[in-house]
VEXDREN-464055 format. One record per residue (C-alpha): residue in one letter; x, y, z. Coordinates in nm, 3 decimals, always signed. Layout:
BEGIN
resn A px X py Y pz Z
...
END
This chain:
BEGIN
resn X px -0.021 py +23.220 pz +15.721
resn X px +0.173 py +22.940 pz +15.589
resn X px +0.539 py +22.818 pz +15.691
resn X px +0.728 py +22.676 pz +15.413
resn X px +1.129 py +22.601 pz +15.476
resn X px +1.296 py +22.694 pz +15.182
resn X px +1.628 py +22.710 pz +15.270
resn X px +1.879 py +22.568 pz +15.479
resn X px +2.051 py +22.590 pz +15.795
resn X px +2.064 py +22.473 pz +16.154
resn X px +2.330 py +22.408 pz +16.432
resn X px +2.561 py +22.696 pz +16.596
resn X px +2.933 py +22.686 pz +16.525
resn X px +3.116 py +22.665 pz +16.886
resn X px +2.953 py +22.909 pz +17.147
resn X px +2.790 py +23.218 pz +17.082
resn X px +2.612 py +23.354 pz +16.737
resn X px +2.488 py +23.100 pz +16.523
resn X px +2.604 py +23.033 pz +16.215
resn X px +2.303 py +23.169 pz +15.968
resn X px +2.351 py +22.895 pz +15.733
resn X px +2.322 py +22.681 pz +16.008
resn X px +2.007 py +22.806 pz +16.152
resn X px +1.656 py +22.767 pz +16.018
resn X px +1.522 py +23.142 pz +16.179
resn X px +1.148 py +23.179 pz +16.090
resn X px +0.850 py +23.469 pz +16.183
resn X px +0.528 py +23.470 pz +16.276
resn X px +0.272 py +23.620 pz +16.422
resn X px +0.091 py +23.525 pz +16.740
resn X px -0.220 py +23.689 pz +16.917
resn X px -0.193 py +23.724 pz +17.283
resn X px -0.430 py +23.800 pz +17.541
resn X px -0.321 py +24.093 pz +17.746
resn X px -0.476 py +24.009 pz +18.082
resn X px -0.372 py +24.352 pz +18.220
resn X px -0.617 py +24.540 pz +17.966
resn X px -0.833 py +24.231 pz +17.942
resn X px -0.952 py +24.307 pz +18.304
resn X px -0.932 py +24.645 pz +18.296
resn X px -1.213 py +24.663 pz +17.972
resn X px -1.426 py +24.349 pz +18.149
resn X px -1.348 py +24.219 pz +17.806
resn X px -1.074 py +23.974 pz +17.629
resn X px -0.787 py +24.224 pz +17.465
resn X px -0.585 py +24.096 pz +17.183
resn X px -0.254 py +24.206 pz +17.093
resn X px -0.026 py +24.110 pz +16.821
resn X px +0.317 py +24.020 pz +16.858
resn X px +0.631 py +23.898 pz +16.647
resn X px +0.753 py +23.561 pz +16.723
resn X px +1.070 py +23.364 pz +16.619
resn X px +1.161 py +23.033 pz +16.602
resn X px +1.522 py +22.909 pz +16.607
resn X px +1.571 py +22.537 pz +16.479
resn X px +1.952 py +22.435 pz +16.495
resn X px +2.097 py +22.125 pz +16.427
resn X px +1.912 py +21.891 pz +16.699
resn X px +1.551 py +21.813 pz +16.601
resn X px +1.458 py +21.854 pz +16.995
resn X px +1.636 py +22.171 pz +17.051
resn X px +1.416 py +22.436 pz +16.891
resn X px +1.408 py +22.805 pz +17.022
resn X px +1.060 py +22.985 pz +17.022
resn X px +0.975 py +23.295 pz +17.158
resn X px +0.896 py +23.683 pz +17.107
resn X px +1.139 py +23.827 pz +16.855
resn X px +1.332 py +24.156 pz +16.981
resn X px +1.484 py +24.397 pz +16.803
resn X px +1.802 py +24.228 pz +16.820
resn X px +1.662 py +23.954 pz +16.625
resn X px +1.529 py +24.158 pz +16.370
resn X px +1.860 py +24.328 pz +16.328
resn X px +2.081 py +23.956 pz +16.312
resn X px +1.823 py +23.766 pz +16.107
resn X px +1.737 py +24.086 pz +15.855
resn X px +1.691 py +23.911 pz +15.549
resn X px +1.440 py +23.618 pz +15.692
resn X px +1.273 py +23.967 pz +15.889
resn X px +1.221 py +24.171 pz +15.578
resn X px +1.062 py +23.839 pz +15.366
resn X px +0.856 py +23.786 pz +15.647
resn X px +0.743 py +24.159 pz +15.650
resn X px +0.700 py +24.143 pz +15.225
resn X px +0.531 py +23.806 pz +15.218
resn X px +0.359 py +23.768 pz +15.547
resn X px +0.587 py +23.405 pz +15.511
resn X px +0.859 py +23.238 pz +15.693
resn X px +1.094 py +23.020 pz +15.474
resn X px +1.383 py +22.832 pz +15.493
resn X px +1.586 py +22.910 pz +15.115
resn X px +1.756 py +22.620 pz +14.970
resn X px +1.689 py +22.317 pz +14.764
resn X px +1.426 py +22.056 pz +14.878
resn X px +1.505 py +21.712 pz +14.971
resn X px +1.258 py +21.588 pz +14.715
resn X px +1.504 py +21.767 pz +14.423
resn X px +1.768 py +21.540 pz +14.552
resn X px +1.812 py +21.214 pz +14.357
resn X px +2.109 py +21.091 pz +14.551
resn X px +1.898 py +20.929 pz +14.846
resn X px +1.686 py +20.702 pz +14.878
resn X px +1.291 py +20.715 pz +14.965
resn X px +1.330 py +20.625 pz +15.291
resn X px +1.647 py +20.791 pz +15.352
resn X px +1.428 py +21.124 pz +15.232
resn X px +1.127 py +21.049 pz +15.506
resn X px +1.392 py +21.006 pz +15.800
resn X px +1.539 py +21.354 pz +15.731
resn X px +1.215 py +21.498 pz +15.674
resn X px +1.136 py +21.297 pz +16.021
resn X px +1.417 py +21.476 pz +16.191
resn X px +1.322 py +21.845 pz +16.044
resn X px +1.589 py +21.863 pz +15.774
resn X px +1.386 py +21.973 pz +15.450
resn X px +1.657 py +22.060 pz +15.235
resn X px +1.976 py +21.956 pz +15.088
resn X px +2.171 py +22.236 pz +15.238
resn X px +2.060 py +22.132 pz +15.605
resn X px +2.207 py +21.757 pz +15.487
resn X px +2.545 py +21.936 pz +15.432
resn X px +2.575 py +22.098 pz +15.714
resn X px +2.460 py +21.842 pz +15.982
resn X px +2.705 py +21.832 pz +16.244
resn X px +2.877 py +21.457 pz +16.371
resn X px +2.649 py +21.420 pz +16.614
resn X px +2.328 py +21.396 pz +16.416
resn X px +2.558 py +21.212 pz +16.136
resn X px +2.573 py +20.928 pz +16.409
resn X px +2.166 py +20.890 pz +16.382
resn X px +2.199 py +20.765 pz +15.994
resn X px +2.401 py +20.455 pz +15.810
resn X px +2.645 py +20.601 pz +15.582
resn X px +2.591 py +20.944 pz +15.749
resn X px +2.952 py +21.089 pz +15.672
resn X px +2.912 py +20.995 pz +15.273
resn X px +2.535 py +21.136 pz +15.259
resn X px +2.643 py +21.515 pz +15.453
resn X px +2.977 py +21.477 pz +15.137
resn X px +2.707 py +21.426 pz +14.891
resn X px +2.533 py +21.704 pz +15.005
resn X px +2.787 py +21.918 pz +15.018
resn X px +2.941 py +21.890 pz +14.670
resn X px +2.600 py +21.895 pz +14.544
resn X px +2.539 py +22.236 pz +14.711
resn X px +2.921 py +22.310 pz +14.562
resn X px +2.817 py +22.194 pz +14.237
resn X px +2.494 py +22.437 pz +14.212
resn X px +2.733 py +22.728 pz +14.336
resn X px +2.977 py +22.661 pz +14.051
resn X px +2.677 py +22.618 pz +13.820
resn X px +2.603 py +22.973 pz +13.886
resn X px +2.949 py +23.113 pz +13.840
resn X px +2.964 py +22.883 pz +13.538
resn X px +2.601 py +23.073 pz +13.422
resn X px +2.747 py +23.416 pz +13.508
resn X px +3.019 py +23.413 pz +13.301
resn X px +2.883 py +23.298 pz +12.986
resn X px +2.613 py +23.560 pz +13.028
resn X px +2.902 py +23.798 pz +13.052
resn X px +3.074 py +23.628 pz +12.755
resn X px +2.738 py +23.670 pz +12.586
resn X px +2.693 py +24.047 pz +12.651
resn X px +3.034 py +24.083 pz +12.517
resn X px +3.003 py +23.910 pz +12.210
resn X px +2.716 py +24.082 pz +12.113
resn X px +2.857 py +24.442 pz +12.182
resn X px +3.168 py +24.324 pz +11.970
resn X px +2.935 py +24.204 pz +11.697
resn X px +2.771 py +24.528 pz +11.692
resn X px +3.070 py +24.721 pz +11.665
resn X px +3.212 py +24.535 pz +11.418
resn X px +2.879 py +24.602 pz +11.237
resn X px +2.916 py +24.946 pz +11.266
resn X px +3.294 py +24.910 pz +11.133
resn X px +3.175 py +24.757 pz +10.861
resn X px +2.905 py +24.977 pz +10.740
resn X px +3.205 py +25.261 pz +10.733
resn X px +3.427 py +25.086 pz +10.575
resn X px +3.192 py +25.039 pz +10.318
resn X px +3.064 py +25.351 pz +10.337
resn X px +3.434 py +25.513 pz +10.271
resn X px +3.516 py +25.237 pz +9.972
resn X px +3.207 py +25.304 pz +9.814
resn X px +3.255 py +25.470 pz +9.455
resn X px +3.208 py +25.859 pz +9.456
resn X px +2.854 py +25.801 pz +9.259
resn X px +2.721 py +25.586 pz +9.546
resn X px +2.798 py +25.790 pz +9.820
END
Protein backbone atom coordinates (compact mmCIF):
# COMPACT_ATOMS: atom_id res chain seq x y z
CA UNK A 1 0.00 0.00 0.00
CA UNK A 2 1.45 3.30 -0.61
CA UNK A 3 0.77 6.73 1.30
CA UNK A 4 0.97 9.67 -0.85
CA UNK A 5 -0.29 13.27 0.73
CA UNK A 6 -2.03 14.93 -1.81
CA UNK A 7 -3.75 17.44 -0.23
CA UNK A 8 -3.64 19.75 2.49
CA UNK A 9 -4.54 20.35 5.93
CA UNK A 10 -3.44 20.17 9.53
CA UNK A 11 -4.06 22.07 12.89
CA UNK A 12 -7.62 22.24 14.77
CA UNK A 13 -9.38 25.59 14.94
CA UNK A 14 -9.94 26.38 18.87
CA UNK A 15 -11.17 23.22 20.84
CA UNK A 16 -13.10 20.50 19.58
CA UNK A 17 -13.56 19.17 15.72
CA UNK A 18 -10.83 19.85 13.57
CA UNK A 19 -10.93 21.88 10.90
CA UNK A 20 -10.76 19.28 7.71
CA UNK A 21 -8.69 21.55 5.76
CA UNK A 22 -6.58 21.69 8.53
CA UNK A 23 -6.07 18.09 9.12
CA UNK A 24 -4.08 15.63 7.05
CA UNK A 25 -6.64 12.32 8.01
CA UNK A 26 -5.18 9.19 6.27
CA UNK A 27 -6.23 5.05 6.26
CA UNK A 28 -4.63 2.12 6.42
CA UNK A 29 -4.64 -1.12 7.14
CA UNK A 30 -2.80 -2.94 9.90
CA UNK A 31 -2.64 -6.77 10.78
CA UNK A 32 -2.93 -7.58 14.36
CA UNK A 33 -2.34 -10.56 16.27
CA UNK A 34 -5.35 -11.54 18.27
CA UNK A 35 -3.73 -13.24 21.24
CA UNK A 36 -7.16 -14.33 22.54
CA UNK A 37 -7.72 -16.71 19.36
CA UNK A 38 -3.98 -16.99 18.89
CA UNK A 39 -3.92 -19.21 22.07
CA UNK A 40 -6.97 -20.65 21.77
CA UNK A 41 -5.89 -22.35 17.97
CA UNK A 42 -2.04 -23.04 19.46
CA UNK A 43 -1.43 -20.95 16.41
CA UNK A 44 -0.69 -17.04 15.51
CA UNK A 45 -4.34 -15.44 14.37
CA UNK A 46 -4.32 -12.44 12.19
CA UNK A 47 -6.92 -9.96 11.98
CA UNK A 48 -7.31 -6.93 9.94
CA UNK A 49 -8.17 -3.69 11.15
CA UNK A 50 -8.72 0.05 9.91
CA UNK A 51 -6.34 2.52 11.20
CA UNK A 52 -6.20 6.39 11.07
CA UNK A 53 -3.76 8.79 11.38
CA UNK A 54 -4.43 12.42 12.35
CA UNK A 55 -1.48 14.93 11.52
CA UNK A 56 -2.43 18.59 12.62
CA UNK A 57 -0.46 21.47 12.54
CA UNK A 58 2.60 20.39 14.95
CA UNK A 59 4.99 17.95 13.25
CA UNK A 60 5.25 16.03 16.82
CA UNK A 61 1.64 15.87 17.52
CA UNK A 62 0.34 13.12 15.25
CA UNK A 63 -2.80 10.97 16.20
CA UNK A 64 -2.68 7.16 15.27
CA UNK A 65 -4.92 4.63 16.14
CA UNK A 66 -7.94 2.22 15.16
CA UNK A 67 -10.48 4.18 13.14
CA UNK A 68 -14.24 3.93 14.54
CA UNK A 69 -17.16 4.47 12.95
CA UNK A 70 -17.22 7.93 13.98
CA UNK A 71 -14.23 8.53 11.99
CA UNK A 72 -15.47 7.03 9.05
CA UNK A 73 -18.58 9.11 9.25
CA UNK A 74 -16.41 12.80 9.90
CA UNK A 75 -13.57 12.03 7.49
CA UNK A 76 -16.05 10.35 4.59
CA UNK A 77 -14.43 11.53 1.65
CA UNK A 78 -10.59 10.49 2.70
CA UNK A 79 -12.75 6.93 3.96
CA UNK A 80 -14.40 6.25 0.65
CA UNK A 81 -10.82 7.01 -1.49
CA UNK A 82 -9.24 4.86 0.81
CA UNK A 83 -11.94 2.10 0.28
CA UNK A 84 -11.77 2.83 -3.93
CA UNK A 85 -8.01 3.04 -4.11
CA UNK A 86 -6.71 0.99 -1.27
CA UNK A 87 -4.66 4.74 -0.81
CA UNK A 88 -4.45 7.41 1.70
CA UNK A 89 -3.78 10.96 0.29
CA UNK A 90 -3.54 14.26 1.28
CA UNK A 91 -5.36 16.50 -1.99
CA UNK A 92 -3.71 19.67 -2.78
CA UNK A 93 -0.82 21.05 -4.68
CA UNK A 94 2.78 19.82 -3.96
CA UNK A 95 5.44 21.92 -2.60
CA UNK A 96 7.61 21.04 -5.54
CA UNK A 97 4.74 22.95 -7.97
CA UNK A 98 5.49 25.96 -5.92
CA UNK A 99 8.04 28.36 -7.45
CA UNK A 100 7.75 30.99 -4.80
CA UNK A 101 10.31 29.29 -2.28
CA UNK A 102 13.34 28.52 -2.27
CA UNK A 103 15.18 24.92 -2.33
CA UNK A 104 15.91 24.91 0.99
CA UNK A 105 12.94 26.64 2.17
CA UNK A 106 11.05 23.47 0.24
CA UNK A 107 13.27 20.65 2.28
CA UNK A 108 12.49 22.39 5.77
CA UNK A 109 8.70 22.12 5.14
CA UNK A 110 9.00 18.83 3.74
CA UNK A 111 11.28 18.31 7.09
CA UNK A 112 8.42 19.41 9.23
CA UNK A 113 5.60 17.19 7.29
CA UNK A 114 4.04 19.99 5.26
CA UNK A 115 3.93 18.52 1.58
CA UNK A 116 1.76 20.90 0.03
CA UNK A 117 1.07 24.44 -0.59
CA UNK A 118 -2.26 24.38 1.08
CA UNK A 119 -0.67 23.08 4.47
CA UNK A 120 1.85 26.40 3.97
CA UNK A 121 -1.38 28.52 4.06
CA UNK A 122 -2.84 27.33 6.73
CA UNK A 123 0.07 26.95 9.27
CA UNK A 124 -0.92 28.45 12.38
CA UNK A 125 1.56 31.40 14.31
CA UNK A 126 3.09 29.08 16.18
CA UNK A 127 4.78 26.95 13.55
CA UNK A 128 5.16 30.45 11.51
CA UNK A 129 7.67 31.29 14.42
CA UNK A 130 9.97 28.10 13.26
CA UNK A 131 10.75 29.90 9.68
CA UNK A 132 12.40 33.53 8.60
CA UNK A 133 9.84 35.43 6.82
CA UNK A 134 7.18 32.93 8.04
CA UNK A 135 4.13 35.46 8.00
CA UNK A 136 4.98 36.53 4.11
CA UNK A 137 5.57 32.70 3.00
CA UNK A 138 1.82 31.32 4.82
CA UNK A 139 0.40 35.07 2.54
CA UNK A 140 2.06 33.62 -0.42
CA UNK A 141 0.52 30.55 0.08
CA UNK A 142 -2.57 31.63 0.60
CA UNK A 143 -3.22 33.89 -2.41
CA UNK A 144 -1.66 31.29 -4.41
CA UNK A 145 -4.27 28.74 -3.20
CA UNK A 146 -6.84 31.96 -3.84
CA UNK A 147 -5.44 32.42 -7.13
CA UNK A 148 -6.01 28.58 -8.30
CA UNK A 149 -9.66 28.90 -6.80
CA UNK A 150 -10.38 31.96 -8.96
CA UNK A 151 -8.64 30.18 -11.85
CA UNK A 152 -11.35 27.69 -11.66
CA UNK A 153 -14.27 30.05 -11.43
CA UNK A 154 -12.46 32.00 -14.14
CA UNK A 155 -12.40 28.30 -16.25
CA UNK A 156 -16.07 27.68 -15.36
CA UNK A 157 -17.45 30.47 -16.75
CA UNK A 158 -15.91 30.63 -20.03
CA UNK A 159 -16.87 27.00 -20.44
CA UNK A 160 -20.34 28.23 -19.74
CA UNK A 161 -19.81 31.20 -22.10
CA UNK A 162 -18.62 28.56 -24.54
CA UNK A 163 -21.66 26.22 -24.31
CA UNK A 164 -23.69 29.25 -24.87
CA UNK A 165 -22.15 30.54 -27.78
CA UNK A 166 -22.30 27.52 -29.52
CA UNK A 167 -26.10 26.81 -28.81
CA UNK A 168 -26.67 30.52 -30.07
CA UNK A 169 -24.60 29.77 -33.15
CA UNK A 170 -26.63 26.84 -33.84
CA UNK A 171 -29.78 28.50 -33.57
CA UNK A 172 -28.95 31.18 -35.50
CA UNK A 173 -27.99 28.47 -38.07
CA UNK A 174 -31.16 27.07 -37.98
CA UNK A 175 -32.74 30.74 -38.38
CA UNK A 176 -30.93 31.12 -41.17
CA UNK A 177 -31.59 28.08 -43.14
CA UNK A 178 -35.53 29.25 -42.76
CA UNK A 179 -35.15 32.35 -43.64
CA UNK A 180 -33.69 31.20 -46.63
CA UNK A 181 -35.79 28.57 -46.99
CA UNK A 182 -39.03 31.08 -46.92
CA UNK A 183 -37.14 33.80 -49.41
CA UNK A 184 -36.28 31.25 -51.70
CA UNK A 185 -38.12 31.70 -55.22
CA UNK A 186 -41.28 29.43 -55.63
CA UNK A 187 -39.13 27.20 -58.29
CA UNK A 188 -36.50 26.42 -55.63
CA UNK A 189 -38.54 25.44 -52.96
Amino acid sequence: MSTEFKHAGWATEGFGRPSPSKLAVLFRRVQEKNNFKSTAQGRPVFEEKIYITKIPADQFLKIDREATAADFEEFRAEYDQFIKTGESRVLGTPLDMWHAITETQRAEFKAAGLVTIEQVANMSDAMLQRYMGGGDLRQKARVFVESGKDAEFVAKIKAEANAEIEALKAQMAEMKAMLEAATAPAGKR
